[in-house]
Every structure is written in C-alpha cells, then in structure tokens.
C-alpha positions as CSV (number, residue, x, y, z in Angstrom):
1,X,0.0,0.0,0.0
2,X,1.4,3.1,-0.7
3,X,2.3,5.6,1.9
4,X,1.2,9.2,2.4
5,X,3.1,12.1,0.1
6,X,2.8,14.7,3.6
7,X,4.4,11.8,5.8
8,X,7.2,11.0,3.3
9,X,8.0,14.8,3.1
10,X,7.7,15.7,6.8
11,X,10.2,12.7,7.4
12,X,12.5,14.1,4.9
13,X,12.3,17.5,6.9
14,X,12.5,16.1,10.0
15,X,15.3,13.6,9.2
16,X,17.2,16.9,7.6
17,X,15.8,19.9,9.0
18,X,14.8,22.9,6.8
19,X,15.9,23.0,3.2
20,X,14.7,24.8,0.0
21,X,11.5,23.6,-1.8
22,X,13.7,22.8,-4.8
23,X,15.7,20.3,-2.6
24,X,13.0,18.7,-1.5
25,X,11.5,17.7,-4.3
26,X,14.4,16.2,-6.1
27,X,14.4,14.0,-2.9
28,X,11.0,13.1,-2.5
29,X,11.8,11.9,-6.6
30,X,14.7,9.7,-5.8
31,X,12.5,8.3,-2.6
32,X,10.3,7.4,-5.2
33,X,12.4,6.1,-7.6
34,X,14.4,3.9,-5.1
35,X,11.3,2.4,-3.5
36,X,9.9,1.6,-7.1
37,X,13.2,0.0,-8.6
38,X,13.4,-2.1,-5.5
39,X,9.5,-3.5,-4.7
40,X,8.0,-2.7,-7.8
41,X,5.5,-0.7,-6.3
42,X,5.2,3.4,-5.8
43,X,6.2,4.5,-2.5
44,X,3.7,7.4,-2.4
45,X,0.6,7.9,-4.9
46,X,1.4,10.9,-6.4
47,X,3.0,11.4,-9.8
48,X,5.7,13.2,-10.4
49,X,6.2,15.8,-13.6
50,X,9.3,16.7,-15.3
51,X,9.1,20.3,-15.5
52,X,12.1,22.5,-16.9
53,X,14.3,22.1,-13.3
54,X,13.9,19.5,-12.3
55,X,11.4,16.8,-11.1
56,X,8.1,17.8,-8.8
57,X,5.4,16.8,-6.7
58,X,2.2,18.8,-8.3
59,X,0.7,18.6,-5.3
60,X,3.9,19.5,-2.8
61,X,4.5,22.5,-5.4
62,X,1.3,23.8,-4.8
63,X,1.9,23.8,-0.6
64,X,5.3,25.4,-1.6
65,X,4.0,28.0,-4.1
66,X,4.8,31.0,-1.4
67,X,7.6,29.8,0.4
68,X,10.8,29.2,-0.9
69,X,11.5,27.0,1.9
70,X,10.8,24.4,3.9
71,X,10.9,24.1,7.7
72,X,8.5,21.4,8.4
73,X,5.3,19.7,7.0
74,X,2.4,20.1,9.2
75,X,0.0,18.1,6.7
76,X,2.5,15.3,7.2
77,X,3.6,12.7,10.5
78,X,6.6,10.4,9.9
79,X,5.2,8.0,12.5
80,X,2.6,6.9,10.3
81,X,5.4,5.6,8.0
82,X,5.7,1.7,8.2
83,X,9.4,0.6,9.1
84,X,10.2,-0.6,5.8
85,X,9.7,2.6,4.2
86,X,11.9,4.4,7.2
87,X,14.8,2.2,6.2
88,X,14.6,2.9,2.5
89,X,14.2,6.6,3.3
90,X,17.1,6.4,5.5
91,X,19.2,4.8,2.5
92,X,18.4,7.9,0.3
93,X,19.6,10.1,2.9
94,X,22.5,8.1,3.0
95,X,23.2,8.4,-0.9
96,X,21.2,11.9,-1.8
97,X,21.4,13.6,1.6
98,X,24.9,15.5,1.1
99,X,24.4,16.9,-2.3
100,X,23.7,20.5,-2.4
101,X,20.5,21.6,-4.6
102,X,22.3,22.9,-7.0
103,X,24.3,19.9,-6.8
104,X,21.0,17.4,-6.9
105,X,19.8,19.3,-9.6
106,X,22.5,18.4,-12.4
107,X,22.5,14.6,-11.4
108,X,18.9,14.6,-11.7
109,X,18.5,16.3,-15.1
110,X,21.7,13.9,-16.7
111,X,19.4,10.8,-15.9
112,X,17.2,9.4,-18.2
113,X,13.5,9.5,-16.5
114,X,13.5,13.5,-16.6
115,X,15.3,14.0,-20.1
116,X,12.7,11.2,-21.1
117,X,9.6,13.0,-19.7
118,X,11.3,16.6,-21.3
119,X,11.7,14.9,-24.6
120,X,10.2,17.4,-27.0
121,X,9.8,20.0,-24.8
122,X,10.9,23.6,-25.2
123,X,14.3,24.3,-23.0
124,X,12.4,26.8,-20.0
125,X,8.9,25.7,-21.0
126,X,7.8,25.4,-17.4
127,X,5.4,22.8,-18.0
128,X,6.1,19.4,-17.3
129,X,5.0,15.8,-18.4
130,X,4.2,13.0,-16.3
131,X,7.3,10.8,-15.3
132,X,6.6,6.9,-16.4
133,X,7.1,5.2,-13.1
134,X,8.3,2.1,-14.9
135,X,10.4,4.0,-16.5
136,X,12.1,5.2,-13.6
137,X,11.4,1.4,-12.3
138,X,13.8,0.2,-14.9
139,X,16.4,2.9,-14.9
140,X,17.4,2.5,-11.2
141,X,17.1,-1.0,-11.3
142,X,19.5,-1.4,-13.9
143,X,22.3,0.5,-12.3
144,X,22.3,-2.1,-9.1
145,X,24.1,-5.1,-10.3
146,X,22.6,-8.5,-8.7
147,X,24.6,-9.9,-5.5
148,X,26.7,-12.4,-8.1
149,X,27.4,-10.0,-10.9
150,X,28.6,-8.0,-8.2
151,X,30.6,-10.1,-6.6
152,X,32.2,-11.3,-9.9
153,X,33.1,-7.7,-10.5
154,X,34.8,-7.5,-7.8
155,X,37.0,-10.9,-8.2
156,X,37.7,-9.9,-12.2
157,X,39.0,-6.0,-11.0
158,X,41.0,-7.4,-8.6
159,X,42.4,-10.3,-11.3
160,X,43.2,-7.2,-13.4
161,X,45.7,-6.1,-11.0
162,X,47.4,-8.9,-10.4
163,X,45.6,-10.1,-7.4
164,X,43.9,-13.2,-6.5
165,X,41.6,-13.5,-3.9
166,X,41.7,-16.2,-0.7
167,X,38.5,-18.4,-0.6
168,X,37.6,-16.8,2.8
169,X,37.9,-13.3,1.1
170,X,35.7,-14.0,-1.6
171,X,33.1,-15.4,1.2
172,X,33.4,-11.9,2.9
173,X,32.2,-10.5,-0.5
174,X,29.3,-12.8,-1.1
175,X,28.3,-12.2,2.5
176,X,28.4,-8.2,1.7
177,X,26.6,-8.4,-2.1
178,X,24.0,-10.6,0.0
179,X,23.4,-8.2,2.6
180,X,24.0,-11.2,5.3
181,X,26.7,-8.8,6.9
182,X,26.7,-5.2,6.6
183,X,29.8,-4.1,4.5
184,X,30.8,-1.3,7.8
185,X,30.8,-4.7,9.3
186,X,33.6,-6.3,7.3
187,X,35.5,-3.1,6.8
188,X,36.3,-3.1,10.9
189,X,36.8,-6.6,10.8
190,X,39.4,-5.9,8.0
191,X,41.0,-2.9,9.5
192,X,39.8,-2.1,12.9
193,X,40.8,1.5,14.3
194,X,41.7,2.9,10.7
195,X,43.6,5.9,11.2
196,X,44.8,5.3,14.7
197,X,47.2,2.8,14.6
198,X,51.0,3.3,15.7
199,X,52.6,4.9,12.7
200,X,49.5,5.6,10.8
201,X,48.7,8.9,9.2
202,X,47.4,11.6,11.5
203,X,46.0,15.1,11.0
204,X,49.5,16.8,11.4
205,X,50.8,14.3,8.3
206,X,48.3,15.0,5.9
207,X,50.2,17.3,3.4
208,X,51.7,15.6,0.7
209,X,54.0,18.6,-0.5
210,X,55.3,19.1,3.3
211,X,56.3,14.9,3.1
212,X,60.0,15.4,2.0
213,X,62.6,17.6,1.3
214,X,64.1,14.9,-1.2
215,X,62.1,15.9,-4.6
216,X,63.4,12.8,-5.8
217,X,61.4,10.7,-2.9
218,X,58.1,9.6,-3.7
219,X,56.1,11.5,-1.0
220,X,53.4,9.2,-1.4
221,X,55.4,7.0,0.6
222,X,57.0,6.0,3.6
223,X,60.4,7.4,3.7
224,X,62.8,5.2,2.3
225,X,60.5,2.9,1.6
226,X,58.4,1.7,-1.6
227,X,55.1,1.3,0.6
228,X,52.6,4.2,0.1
229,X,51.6,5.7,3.4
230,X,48.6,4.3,4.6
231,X,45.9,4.8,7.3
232,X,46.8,1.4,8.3
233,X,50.2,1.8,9.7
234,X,51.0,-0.7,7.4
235,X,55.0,-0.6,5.9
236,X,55.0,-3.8,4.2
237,X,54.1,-3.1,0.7
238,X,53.2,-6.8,-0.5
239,X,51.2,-6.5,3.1
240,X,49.7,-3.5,2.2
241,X,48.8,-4.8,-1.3
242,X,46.6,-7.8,0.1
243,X,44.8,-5.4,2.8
244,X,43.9,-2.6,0.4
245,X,42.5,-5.2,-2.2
246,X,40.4,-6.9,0.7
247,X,39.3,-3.5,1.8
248,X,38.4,-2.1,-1.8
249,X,36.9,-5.6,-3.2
250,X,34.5,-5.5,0.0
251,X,33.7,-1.8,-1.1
252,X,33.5,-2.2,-4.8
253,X,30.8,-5.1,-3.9
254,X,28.9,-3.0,-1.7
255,X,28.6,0.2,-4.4
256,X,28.1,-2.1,-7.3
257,X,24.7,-3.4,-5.8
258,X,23.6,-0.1,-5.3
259,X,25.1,3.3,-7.4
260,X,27.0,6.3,-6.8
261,X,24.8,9.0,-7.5
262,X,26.9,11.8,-9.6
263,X,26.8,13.8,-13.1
264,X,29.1,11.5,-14.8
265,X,31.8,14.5,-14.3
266,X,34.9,14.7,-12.3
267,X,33.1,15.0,-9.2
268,X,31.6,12.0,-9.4
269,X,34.6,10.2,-10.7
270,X,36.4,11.3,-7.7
271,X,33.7,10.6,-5.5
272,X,34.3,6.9,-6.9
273,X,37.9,6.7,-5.9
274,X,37.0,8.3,-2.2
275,X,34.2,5.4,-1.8
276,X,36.7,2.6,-2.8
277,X,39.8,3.4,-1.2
278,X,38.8,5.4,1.9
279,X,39.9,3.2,4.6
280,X,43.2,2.9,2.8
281,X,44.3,6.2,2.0
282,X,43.9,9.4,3.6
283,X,44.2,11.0,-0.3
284,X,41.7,9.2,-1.5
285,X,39.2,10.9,-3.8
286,X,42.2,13.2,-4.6
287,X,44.4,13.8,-8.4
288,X,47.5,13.1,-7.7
289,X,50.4,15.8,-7.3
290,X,53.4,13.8,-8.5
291,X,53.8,12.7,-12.5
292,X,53.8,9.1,-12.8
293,X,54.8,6.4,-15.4
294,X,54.2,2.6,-16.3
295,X,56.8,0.9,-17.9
296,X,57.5,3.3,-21.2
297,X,54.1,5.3,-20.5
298,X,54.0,8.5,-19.0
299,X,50.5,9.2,-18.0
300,X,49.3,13.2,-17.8
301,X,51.2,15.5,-16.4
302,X,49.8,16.5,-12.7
303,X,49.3,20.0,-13.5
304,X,46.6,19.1,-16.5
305,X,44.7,16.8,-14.7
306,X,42.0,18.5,-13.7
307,X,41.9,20.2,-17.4
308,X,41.8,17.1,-19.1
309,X,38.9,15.8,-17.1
310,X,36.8,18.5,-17.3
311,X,37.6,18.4,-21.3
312,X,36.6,14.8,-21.1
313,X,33.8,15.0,-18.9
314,X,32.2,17.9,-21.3
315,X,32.6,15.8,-24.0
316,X,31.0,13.3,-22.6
317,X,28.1,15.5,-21.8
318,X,27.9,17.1,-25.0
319,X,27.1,13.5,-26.3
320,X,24.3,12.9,-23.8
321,X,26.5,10.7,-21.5
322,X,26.4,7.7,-24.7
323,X,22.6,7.6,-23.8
324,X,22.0,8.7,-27.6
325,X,24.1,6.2,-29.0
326,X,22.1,2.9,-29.9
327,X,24.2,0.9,-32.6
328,X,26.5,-1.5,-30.8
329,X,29.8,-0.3,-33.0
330,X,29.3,3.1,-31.9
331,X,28.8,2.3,-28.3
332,X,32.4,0.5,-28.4
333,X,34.0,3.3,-30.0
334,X,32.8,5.3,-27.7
335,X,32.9,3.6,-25.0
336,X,36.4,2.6,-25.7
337,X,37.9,5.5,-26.4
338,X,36.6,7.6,-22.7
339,X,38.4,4.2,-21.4
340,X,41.2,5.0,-23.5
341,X,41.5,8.3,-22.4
342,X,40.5,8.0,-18.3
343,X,43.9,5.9,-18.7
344,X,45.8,8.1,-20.2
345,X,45.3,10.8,-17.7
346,X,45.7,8.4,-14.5
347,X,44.0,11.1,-12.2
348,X,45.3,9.0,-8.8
349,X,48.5,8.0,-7.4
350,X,47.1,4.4,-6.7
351,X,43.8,3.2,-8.0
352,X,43.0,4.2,-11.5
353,X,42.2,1.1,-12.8
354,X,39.7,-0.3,-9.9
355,X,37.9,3.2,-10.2
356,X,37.6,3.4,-14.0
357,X,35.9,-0.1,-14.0
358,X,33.6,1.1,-11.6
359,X,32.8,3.9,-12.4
360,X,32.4,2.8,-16.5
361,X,30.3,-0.3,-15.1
362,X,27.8,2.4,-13.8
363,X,27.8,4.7,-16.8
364,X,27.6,2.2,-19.1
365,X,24.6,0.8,-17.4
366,X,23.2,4.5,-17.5
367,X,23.3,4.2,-21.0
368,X,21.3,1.3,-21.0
369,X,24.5,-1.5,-21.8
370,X,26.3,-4.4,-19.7
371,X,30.6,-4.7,-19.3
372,X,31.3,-7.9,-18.1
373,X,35.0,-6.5,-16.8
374,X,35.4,-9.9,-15.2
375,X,36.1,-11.8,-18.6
376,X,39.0,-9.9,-19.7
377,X,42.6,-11.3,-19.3
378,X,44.6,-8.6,-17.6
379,X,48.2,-8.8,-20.0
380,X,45.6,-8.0,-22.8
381,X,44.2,-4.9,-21.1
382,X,47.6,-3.9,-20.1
383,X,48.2,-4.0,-23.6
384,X,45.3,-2.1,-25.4
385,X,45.7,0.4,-22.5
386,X,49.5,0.5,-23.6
387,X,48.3,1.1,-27.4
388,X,46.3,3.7,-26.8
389,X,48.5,5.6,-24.7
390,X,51.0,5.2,-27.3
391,X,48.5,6.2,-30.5
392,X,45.7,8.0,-28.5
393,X,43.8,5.3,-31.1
394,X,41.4,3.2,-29.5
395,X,41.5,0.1,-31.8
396,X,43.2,-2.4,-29.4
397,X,40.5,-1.2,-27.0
398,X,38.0,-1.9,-29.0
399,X,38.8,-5.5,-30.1
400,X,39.3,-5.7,-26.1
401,X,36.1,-4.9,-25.5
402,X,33.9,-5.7,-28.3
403,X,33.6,-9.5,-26.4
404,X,31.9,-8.0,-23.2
405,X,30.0,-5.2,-23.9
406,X,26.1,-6.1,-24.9
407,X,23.2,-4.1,-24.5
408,X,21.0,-4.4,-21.6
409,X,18.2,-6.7,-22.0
C-alpha cells in the first residue's frame, strides 16, 4: 500500500531539518524512484512531472507555491510511515542527503526518466509531463548489479591487478553483495581502528608537498621505503597490497549493488575513488600531485589533470553521457575510447584502474549497456591500454572490449 506524500516529506524535513523547496523535491523523486526500482511498487501515490528544473510533486509544489523553503510539514507525521519505508528513506539520505540543490539538480536532469519525460519539450517551458514510473522502475534497477554479478566484479577487478583473492575473502564478498553482513561490518573486521594505529597517518601528516625535502622521494610513501603511506600503519608493501585489495573488493561489492549518485563528471569520478579506497588512504578521492609512469608510459602531467577531465567529462556530456548512442559499433568506439583516455590521464597515485571499472560499469549501465570487466585477461588490457596511450587510437581497445559489452536486455 502506498504511503502518504505529507508523511514521506515531513520525514525528509525532519530527518534533515529545513531546506529549500527545490531540494525537497528532487528528494521526494529519488525516494520514489528507489522504492519503485526495489519492490515494484510506488512508495507514495502521487505522480511526479518533469518540468524544466527539475522533477516535482504537483501537489507538494502547490503547498510550496509562497515559500521558498521548507521548515516542516504540518499536513505530514513520519510516525505513520511503516518501518520498511523508514529504512529505504534512510538509504536515500545516506546516498542523496549531502548533495547541495544545486548539486542534486545536475544529477537529476543527466538521468534518463526526466530527459525522457522533457523529450520534445521547449528548453524553460515550465510545464512538465508526467514521469513513467516504470520507467524510472527500470532505470534505477539497472544501475544495481545483482549480488553475483557484483561479486564477480569485484573478483575480475581485482584479477586485473594482479591479485587473487583467498576463498575466505571471496566469502566476505558474497556475504556483503548478500546483505547477510553489513559491508561497515567487514570493513572493521578488515582494519579495525583505521587511522589510529601506531605509525599511521594523522591530522598533522596529511600534506603531501610538506612529506620530504628529497624531490626525488616519492612523498606518497614512507620514507625510504616503496610502501605508500597508509591509514593502516602498514609498511610492508606486498602486506599493504593484500589489505587494500580486501578492503576495496568489500567496497567495490557493496557500491556495485547499489550506485554512486553523480553527473558523470569529475566529481563523481572522484567521489568513486573516495568510496573505494577510503579506509586505505587518507588522499583518497584526490588527483594526484606527482607525475607518474608505467613501464614506457608516462601518464598526464599532474598539473593538466583536472583540465583534461573537465575536457573529457564535457565531452561526454555534450554527447548525452552515450545515452544517444544505440548501434553497438558506436557504443564501443565510444565507449572505448573515454576508457582509452581515463587511462591516459591516471588522475590517482594508486587506484586508476579499480575506479575506471567502476565507475564505466555504472555509466555504461546508465546508457542502457552491460561490461562484463570480469572476462578480460589482464596482459591483454595492459596491452590495449599500452596502445592507446602510445597512439591516442582506441583500436586495441576496441577488439578488447567488443567480447563483453552487450546491450542491456
């Protein structure tokens, strides 16, 4: 049965105090949408329009019409709201809640429900159609991976890098895709007291550019060492390497059966890395500020990062984040060649690799396609990455990935 559109609102307000109107209602849409991709079912009665900024609740607009904001609902009592829907409330808080409304207004309006339900319409035309609840159904749905997939992601990222999960590691995944153990639960089972061990990074340590004197020291890492600095404490690098792929398989399962929310932008790239490797690194979610190279490839100077993914990023905008591209040899080109390129820039001192994966899993799936990542062999993604940083072609890519990219049935 579905639930009262005051008491969803009021517990919004009440869960995060007073916000603007506009705020509000991008909310109350992803409550929706969430509750809809998960039980099939609408999570409040009222339909919601696509008008020109942004999603809205005709009949929470109307309450709104001479207030700009909102301090509480009066019409509305979050105690009338069963348990169930509290919980998946509290999980869009959790994902939605710190976004700005300016912020929450460009994720919103990059997803396919809204530019669906504004197809045809006038840029500023104020009016807005109705947004197809199983269309929003199918979208959200299709960003969640199922526990399995997820779990196989997880095994083939890893496998890309050169690791190989134990057979009680991989159980500690399949228990977080499953939900049987909470993934905060693993994580301080993994790596209890992150942050405060002897010799682990503290507040005063933080600054990468104070690290060293020695320019020709990595200050990523210990001194005199080849082990990156770590919130663990950890100085073993081959130590360190097993911990951080525990740590970030058991995240990477946890975000791949749900979705980052984001523009598909740097931002939400970064917010990527920060999800995956924050209990590793106290840079995570961070470009790097040190050049780095592979073998022969040097990857983009640190000082053009942040240029080179905007480029990117507005490029990939400009073509509608690959949402208008529906003939499979297109997608790959595409699709392979904003792989290509993420690699060529190597925005992160550790991590690129694991991040790009995710984070293309997510937008290809926005776009309505599947990239089974787990099937590749990693010497021959080495070695189209290799070719296109050498060429800035992305033909080896493509033949890479041609095998495991299919639309989404």
């Amino acid at each position: 049965m579905a639930h009262n559109v005051d008491d969803v609102a009021a517990w919004l307000l009440d869960r995060l105090g007073p916000m603007r109107a506009r705020r509000l209602q991008i909310l109350m849409y992803y409550a929706q949408a969430w509750w809809l991709a998960e039980h099939g079912e609408r999570l409040f009665a009222d339909d919601l329009d696509a008008r020109s900024d942004g999603p809205v609740v005709p009949r929470l607009a109307d309450q709104c019409r001479d207030r700009d904001e909102a301090r509480s609902w009066p019409t509305g009592d979050p105690a009338r709201l069963a348990a169930p829907a509290r919980d998946g409330l509290e999980r869009v808080v959790r994902s939605y809640g710190g976004f700005s409304e300016g912020e929450l207004s460009r994720i919103v309006r990059a997803e396919a429900p809204w530019r669906l339900a504004r197809k045809g319409r006038r840029a500023g035309r104020r009016g807005g159609r109705v947004i197809d609840p199983a269309t929003l159904a199918d979208y959200y749905r299709r960003l969640r991976a199922s526990p399995q997939i997820a779990v196989d992601v997880a095994v083939g990222s890893a496998r890309l890098e050169g690791h190989e999960f134990s057979p009680e590691a991989v159980d500690r995944l399949r228990e977080a895709a499953a939900g049987t153990r909470a993934v905060e639960e693993i994580i301080a089972e993994l790596a209890p007291g992150i942050g405060r061990r002897d010799g682990a990074v503290r507040d005063d340590d933080r600054h990468l550019a104070d690290r060293t004197d020695d320019r020709d020291e990595d200050p990523y890492c210990w001194p005199g060492t080849a082990c990156l600095r770590n919130l663990l404490g950890l100085r073993d690098a081959a130590e360190l390497d097993r911990v951080e792929h525990e740590l970030v398989g058991v995240r990477t399962v946890g975000l791949t059966v749900s979705a980052v929310p984001g523009a598909y932008d740097r931002a939400h790239l970064l917010g990527f890395h920060l999800l995956l490797f924050q209990d590793v690194y106290d840079w995570a979610g961070q470009p790097r500020i040190g050049d780095i190279s592979k073998g022969t490839s040097r990857f983009c100077p640190a000082r053009l990062i942040t240029t080179r993914l905007d480029d990117l990023f507005a490029e990939l905008a400009a073509r509608r984040l690959l949402t208008r591209v529906d003939d499979w040899d297109d997608f790959i080109v595409a699709f392979a060649s904003l792989y290509g390129a993420l690699n060529a820039i190597h925005p992160f001192r550790e991590g690129n690799g694991r991040t790009q994966r995710a984070f293309l899993r997510q937008l290809a799936a926005h776009a309505g396609w599947t990239v089974a990542w787990e099937r590749l062999e990693r010497r021959a993604n080495d070695g189209a990455c290799w070719a296109y940083g050498a060429t800035g072609r992305p033909d080896a890519l493509i033949k890479l990935l041609a095998p495991v990219i299919e639309p989404r049935t």
